[in-house]
C-alpha positions, 0 to 999 in steps of 0.5 A: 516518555509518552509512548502511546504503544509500547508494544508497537514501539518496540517492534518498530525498534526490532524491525529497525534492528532487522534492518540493519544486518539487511543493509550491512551485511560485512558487519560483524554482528550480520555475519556471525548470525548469517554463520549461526542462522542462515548460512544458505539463504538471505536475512528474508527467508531465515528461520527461527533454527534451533536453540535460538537465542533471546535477540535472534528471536526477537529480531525476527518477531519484528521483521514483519514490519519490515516486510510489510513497508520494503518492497524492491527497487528495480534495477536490471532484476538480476537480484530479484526472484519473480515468485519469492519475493514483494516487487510489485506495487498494490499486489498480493502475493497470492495472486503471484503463482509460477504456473506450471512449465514456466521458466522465468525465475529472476525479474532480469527475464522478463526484461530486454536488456537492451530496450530496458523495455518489459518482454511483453510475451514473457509477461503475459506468460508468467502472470494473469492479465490482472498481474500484467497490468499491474507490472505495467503500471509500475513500470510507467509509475516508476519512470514518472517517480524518477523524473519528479525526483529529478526535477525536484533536485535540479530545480532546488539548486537552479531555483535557490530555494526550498519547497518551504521557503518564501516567496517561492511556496506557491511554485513549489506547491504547483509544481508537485500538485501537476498532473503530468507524468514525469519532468525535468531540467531546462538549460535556457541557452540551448538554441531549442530551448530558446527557440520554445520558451521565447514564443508564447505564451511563456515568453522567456526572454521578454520576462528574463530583465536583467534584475529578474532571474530564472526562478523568478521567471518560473514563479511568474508562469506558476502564477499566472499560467493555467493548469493546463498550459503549466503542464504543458511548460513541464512536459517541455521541460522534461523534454528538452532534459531528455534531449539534452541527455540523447545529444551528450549521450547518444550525439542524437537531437530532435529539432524544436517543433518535434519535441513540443508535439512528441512532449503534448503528446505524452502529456494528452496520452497520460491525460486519457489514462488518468481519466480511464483510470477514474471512470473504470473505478467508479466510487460505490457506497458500501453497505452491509449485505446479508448471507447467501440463502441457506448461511448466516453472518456473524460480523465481529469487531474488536476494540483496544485501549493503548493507554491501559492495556484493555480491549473488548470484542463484540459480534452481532448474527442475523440470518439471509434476510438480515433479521437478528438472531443473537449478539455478545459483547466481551471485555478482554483484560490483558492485551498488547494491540489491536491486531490481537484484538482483532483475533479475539474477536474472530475466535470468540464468534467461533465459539458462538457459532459451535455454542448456538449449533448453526452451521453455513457461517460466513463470518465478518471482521474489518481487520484485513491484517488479521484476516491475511495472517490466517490464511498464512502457512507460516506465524508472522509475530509470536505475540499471535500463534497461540490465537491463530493456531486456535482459530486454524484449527476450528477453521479446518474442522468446520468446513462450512464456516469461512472468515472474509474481510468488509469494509469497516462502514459494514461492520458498525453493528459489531463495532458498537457492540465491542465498545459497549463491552469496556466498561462492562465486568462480564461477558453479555448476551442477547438472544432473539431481543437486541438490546436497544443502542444498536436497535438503528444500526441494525435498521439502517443495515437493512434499509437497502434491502427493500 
């Protein structure tokens, strides 16, 4: 059928299984294994129990893939757990701990419910100022999703068109690529509509001939408009929606002149954040740095081929002043993905480490995902136990050993060492002499160090 990873392929169907009793909780087959498995908690937090049955297990091998993609939406966060539970955007779960006193349990907590504004002492309470500005972020991240989303329905039905049809391609393509936060829908026979797009440099009337219509009109100011001032025509556009809303709503509106500075002046304040955003994370190549004084580096990788099943680790020694010390390359038979590669790698340096007598290892892998489910209490796939458990195991008896994450641009050397092993029919070795096809990736790591 032309499934490159059969392995993966069935997950994605196990996890969409698990999706299923998730979102379809009345269903017949939900509710038996609600009754049979988790009867006191949600779908989320069910364990294997005891006895299971063959589908039951399955279905919970995949619903790491599903936890890996669900993340949830916030409404008024009476159904979201502060501490259990994926709900901020870009944030590891471990930097989320309740501190001790604290009170808060539901998201509902932290929010006004009359504002629908964050408690900003509550906040700031509950989570380190690097969480807190992560929560305000997607607070404002989730605002601007939900106005684009908006303006895409609306204009699709004002407009006519689609985002692939012609000639209306290049408004579409404008409009997604503007750097405005959030805009939405103009009613053009509104008096404080007319009274802004009439003047310059839109010109709505002028433009609106009797042959000519509304999207045709906003094809022109794709056009010809810069990007600054087609920004700006946007975030009038969500502004004359939002008053629209606030005058049917709340019998409230704001007169022309105050809608274009109240709308400038969103645009000019997401302008500067944007900017902040940029230059407070400045682009830094990486580069390979060796240990501390006193401790080693071993950096491994793994490699797998989907098509055939096969896979080969490598790892590569040096000591603090990156001078080369041993390296191994091991072809591995038999294995259903790269993740589990990946953990092959890390266990076979650690038998380097306790075969060469070395001791202060800091050892190297780029597969964050391996290096997340070690650290775990609990097995996320059962393909993996049996590797973790040995790998846990040998991480708690040598204290002086810790396995961290690096960019893959760091890892070249091992990398390189794991792709020599595929076509080999035994582990190799180099002690003290490396061999040749790495000889420039261990000079360039070192290049930097002076």
């Amino acid at each position: 059928m032309g499934f490159k990873n059969i392995y993966a392929y069935n997950l994605a169907m196990l996890g969409k299984q698990g999706w299923r009793l998730f979102s379809n909780p009345h269903s017949l087959i939900a509710q038996l294994y609600k009754a049979r498995y988790h009867p006191t908690c949600s779908f989320w937090e069910a364990e294997l129990g005891d006895s299971p049955s063959f589908s039951w297990r399955s279905i919970l091998s995949g619903r790491p893939v599903l936890k890996a993609g669900v993340q949830w939406y916030i409404g008024n966060g009476t159904n979201v757990n502060i501490w259990k539970d994926k709900w901020i955007p870009n944030c590891h779960q471990f930097l989320i701990q309740k501190p001790p006193g604290c009170i808060f349990e539901l998201v509902s907590d932290l929010i006004d419910p009359t504002s629908r504004q964050w408690i900003p002492a509550a906040v700031h309470t509950a989570f380190s100022p690097e969480v807190a500005q992560k929560k305000k972020k997607a607070f404002t991240q989730l605002k601007l999703l939900i106005g684009l989303l908006e303006l895409a329905k609306v204009l699709e039905h004002v407009l006519a068109s689609t985002s692939r049809g012609d000639p209306y391609k290049a408004l579409w393509k404008t409009i997604w690529n503007a750097k405005v936060p959030d805009t939405s829908h103009i009613f053009c026979h509104f008096p404080t509509a007319s009274a802004i797009l009439n003047a310059p440099p839109f010109n709505l009337r002028r433009s609106m001939l009797p042959n000519i219509e509304f999207k045709e009109w906003m094809l022109e100011q794709a056009l010809h408009l810069t990007k600054e001032s087609f920004a700006k025509l946007l975030m009038i556009l969500w502004a004359l929606w939002q008053n629209r809303n606030n005058m049917l709503w709340n019998n409230v509106q704001k007169p022309a002149n105050v809608l274009v500075l109240s709308s400038f002046a969103w645009l000019e304040d997401f302008t500067k954040a944007h900017k902040t955003d940029k230059l407070s994370h400045p682009k830094q190549k990486k580069t390979w740095t060796p240990a501390a004084a006193g401790q080693w580096k071993l950096n491994v990788d793994g490699s797998f081929l989907p098509s055939s099943l096969h896979g080969s680790v490598g790892g590569v020694l040096r000591d603090e002043a990156g001078n080369f010390k041993a390296a191994f390359a091991t072809p591995i038979p038999n294995v259903a993905a790269a993740k589990q590669v990946e953990l092959y790698a890390i266990k076979e340096g650690l038998k380097w480490v306790s075969t060469l007598q070395i001791s202060n290892v800091v050892v190297e892998t780029d597969c964050l995902e391996a290096v997340l489910s070690i650290g775990e209490q609990q097995y996320t796939q059962v393909l993996d136990e049996a590797i973790l458990d040995d790998i846990r195991q040998v991480l708690q008896q040598r204290t002086d050993v810790v396995v961290q994450h690096t960019p893959r641009v760091c890892n070249r050397v091992a990398h390189c060492l794991a792709n020599s092993a595929y076509e080999a029919n035994h582990a190799l070795v180099w002690l003290t002499q490396p061999p040749d096809f790495i000889l420039e990736l261990l000079t360039d790591d070192c290049k930097h160090l002076g």
